[in-house]
C-alpha positions as CSV (number, residue, x, y, z in Angstrom):
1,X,-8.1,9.2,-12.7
2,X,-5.4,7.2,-11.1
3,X,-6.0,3.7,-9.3
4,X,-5.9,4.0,-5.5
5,X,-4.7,1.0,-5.0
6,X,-1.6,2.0,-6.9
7,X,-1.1,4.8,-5.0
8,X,-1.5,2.3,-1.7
9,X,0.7,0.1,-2.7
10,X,3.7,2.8,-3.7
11,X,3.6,4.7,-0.3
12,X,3.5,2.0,1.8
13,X,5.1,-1.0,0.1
14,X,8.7,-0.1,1.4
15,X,7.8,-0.1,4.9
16,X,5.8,-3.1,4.5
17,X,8.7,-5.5,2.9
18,X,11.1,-3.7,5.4
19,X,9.0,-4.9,8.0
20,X,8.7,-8.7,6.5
21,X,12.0,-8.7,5.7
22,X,13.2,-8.2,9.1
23,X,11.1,-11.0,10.5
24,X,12.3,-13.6,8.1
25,X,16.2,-12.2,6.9
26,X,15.1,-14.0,3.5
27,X,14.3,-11.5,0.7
28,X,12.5,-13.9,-1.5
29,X,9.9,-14.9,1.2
30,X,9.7,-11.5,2.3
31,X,9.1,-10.4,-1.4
32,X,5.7,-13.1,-1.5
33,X,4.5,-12.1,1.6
34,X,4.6,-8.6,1.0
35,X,3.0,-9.4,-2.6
36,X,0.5,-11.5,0.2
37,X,-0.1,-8.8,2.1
38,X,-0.9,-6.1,-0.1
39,X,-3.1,-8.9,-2.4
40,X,-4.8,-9.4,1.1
41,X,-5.5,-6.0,1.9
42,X,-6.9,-4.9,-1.7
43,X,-9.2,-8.0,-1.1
44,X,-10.8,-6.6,1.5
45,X,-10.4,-2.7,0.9
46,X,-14.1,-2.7,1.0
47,X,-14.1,-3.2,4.6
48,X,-11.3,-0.6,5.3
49,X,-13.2,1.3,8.2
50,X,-10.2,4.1,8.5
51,X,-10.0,3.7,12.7
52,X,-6.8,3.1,12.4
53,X,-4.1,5.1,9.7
54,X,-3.5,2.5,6.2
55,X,-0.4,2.3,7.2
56,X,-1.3,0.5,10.7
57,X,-4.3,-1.6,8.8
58,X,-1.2,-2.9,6.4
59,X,1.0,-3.8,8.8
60,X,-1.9,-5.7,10.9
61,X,-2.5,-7.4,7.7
62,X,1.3,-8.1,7.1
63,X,1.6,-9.8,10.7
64,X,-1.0,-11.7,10.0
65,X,0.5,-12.5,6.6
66,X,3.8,-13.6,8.8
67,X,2.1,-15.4,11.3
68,X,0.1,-17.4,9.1
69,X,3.4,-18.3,6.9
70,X,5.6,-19.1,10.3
71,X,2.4,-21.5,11.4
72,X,2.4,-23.3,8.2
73,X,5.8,-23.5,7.5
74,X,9.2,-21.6,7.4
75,X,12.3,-23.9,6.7
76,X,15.4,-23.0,9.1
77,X,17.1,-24.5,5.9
78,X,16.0,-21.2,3.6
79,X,16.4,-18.8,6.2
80,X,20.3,-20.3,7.0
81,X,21.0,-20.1,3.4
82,X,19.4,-16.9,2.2
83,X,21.9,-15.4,5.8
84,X,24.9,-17.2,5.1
85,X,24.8,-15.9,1.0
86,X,23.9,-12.2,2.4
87,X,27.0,-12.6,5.1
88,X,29.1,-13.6,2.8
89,X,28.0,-10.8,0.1
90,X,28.2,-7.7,2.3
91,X,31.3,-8.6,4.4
92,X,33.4,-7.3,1.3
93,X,31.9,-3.8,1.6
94,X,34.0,-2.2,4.4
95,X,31.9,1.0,5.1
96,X,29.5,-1.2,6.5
97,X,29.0,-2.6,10.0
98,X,28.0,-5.7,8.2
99,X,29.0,-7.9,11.3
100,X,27.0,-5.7,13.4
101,X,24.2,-6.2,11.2
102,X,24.2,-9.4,10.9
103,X,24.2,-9.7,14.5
104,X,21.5,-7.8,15.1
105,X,19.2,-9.4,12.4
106,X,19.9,-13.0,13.6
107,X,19.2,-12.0,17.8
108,X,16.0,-10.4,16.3
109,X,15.5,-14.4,14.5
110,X,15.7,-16.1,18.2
111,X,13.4,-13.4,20.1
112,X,9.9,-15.2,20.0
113,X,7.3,-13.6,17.4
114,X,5.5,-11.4,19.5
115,X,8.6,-9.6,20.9
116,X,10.6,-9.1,17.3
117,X,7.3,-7.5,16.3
118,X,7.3,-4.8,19.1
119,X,11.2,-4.3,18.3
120,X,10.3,-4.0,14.7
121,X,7.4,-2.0,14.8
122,X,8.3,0.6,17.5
123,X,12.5,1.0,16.5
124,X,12.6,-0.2,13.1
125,X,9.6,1.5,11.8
126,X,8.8,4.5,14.4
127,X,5.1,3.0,14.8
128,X,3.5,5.1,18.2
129,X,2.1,2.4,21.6
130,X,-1.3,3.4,19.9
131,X,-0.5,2.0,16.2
132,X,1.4,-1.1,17.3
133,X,-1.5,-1.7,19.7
134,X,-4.0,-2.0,16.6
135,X,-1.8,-4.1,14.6
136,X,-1.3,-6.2,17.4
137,X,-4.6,-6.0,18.9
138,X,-3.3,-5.1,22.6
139,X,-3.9,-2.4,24.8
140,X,-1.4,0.6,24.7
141,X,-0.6,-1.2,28.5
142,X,0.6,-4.3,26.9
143,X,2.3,-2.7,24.1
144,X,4.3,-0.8,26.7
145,X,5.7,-3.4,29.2
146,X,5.7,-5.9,26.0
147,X,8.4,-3.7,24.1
148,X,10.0,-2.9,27.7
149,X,10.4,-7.1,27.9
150,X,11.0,-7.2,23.8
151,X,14.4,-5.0,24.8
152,X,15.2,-6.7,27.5
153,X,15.7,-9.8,26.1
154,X,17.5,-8.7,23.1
155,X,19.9,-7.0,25.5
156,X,20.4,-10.5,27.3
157,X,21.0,-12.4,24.3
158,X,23.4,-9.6,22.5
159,X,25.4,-9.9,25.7
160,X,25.4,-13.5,25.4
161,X,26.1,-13.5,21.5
162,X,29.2,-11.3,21.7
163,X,30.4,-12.8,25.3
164,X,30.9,-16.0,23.1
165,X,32.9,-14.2,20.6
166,X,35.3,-13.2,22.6
């Protein structure tokens, strides 16, 4: 008989560094946390009540994973570097919208927390109001108007991002 665990962390361990990876655009701290998250959640699979699908218990444990990492310390140094080598590496593949990308990924950097985590959750990973409101602990009320403000900022700073490039 197979571990569950194993099984856990295969169906859901894409999603989940996806997910991390997005929030810090630095592959080697999203590698630990995702590592963090799924040591976390095996920790406590005793206490999985099933309310909510494993996949939203993961990524409530994942934010939480984040959140305490950002609190305690994430150097603008790593995540400048990690970017820059990333720009650098995919700008030569012209079948890409690399620029695009990039753009995107570093306006999702200056939304606060709370708002890249709607963005991230609902059109990154196709999470429902009712799952994002579990990993976030908010009502399905909140979840709404918060990604409705989540977009609308993203849409004020793209315009301001690419209005500078011209």
């Amino acid at each position: 008989m197979s571990d569950p665990r194993i099984e856990i962390y295969e169906n859901h361990k894409q999603a989940i560094y996806s997910y991390l990876y997005r929030s810090t655009l630095n592959r080697h701290i999203a590698e630990d946390l995702t590592q963090e998250t799924f040591f976390r959640a095996f920790k406590s699979l005793s206490t999985y009540r099933g309310d909510a699908s494993m996949k939203t218990w993961l990524f409530k444990i994942a934010r939480n994973t984040y959140i305490n990492f950002n609190g305690k310390k994430q150097t603008q140094l790593e995540v400048q570097s990690e970017t820059l080598d990333e720009r650098a590496a995919v700008r030569h593949d012209p079948y890409k919208h690399a620029e695009d990308k990039m753009l995107i990924q570093m306006i999702l950097l200056k939304l606060p927390e709370n708002y890249r985590t709607y963005i991230l959750l609902r059109d990154g990973n196709g999470q429902t109001y009712e799952e994002i409101a579990e990993i976030t602990n908010e009502s399905i009320a909140q979840v709404k108007v918060g990604i409705y403000r989540a977009r609308k900022k993203f849409r004020e700073i793209y315009k301001r991002e690419v209005g500078e490039e011209r």
